[in-house]
N, C-alpha and C positions, 0 to 999 in steps of 0.2 A: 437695073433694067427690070429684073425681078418686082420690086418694090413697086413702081409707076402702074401699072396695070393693076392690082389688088386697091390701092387707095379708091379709085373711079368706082371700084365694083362693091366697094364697100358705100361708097355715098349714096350710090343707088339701091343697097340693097337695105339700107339705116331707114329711111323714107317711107319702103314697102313695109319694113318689119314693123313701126310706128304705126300707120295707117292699115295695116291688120289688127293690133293688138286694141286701136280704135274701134273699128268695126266688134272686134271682140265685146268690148266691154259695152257697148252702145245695145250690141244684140242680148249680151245679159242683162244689161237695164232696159228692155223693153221686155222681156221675157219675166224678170222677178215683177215688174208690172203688172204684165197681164194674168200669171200667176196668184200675185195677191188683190187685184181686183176682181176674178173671176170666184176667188174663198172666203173675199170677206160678201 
């Protein structure tokens, strides 16, 4: 009974962690970007 409930919360929460760690890295590559277009 235990087990059933953790699995679902874990699909949902695998997706969110993904799709921040995206965001993440998207906003760091748009940021070392403007950073090095802005010094050179």
């Amino acid at each position: 009974m235990r087990s059933k409930p953790s699995k679902p919360s874990r699909d949902k929460a695998t997706p969110l962690f993904v799709s921040g760690l995206l965001l993440i890295a998207v906003a760091v590559v748009g940021l070392v970007t403007v950073a090095l277009a802005a010094h050179y």
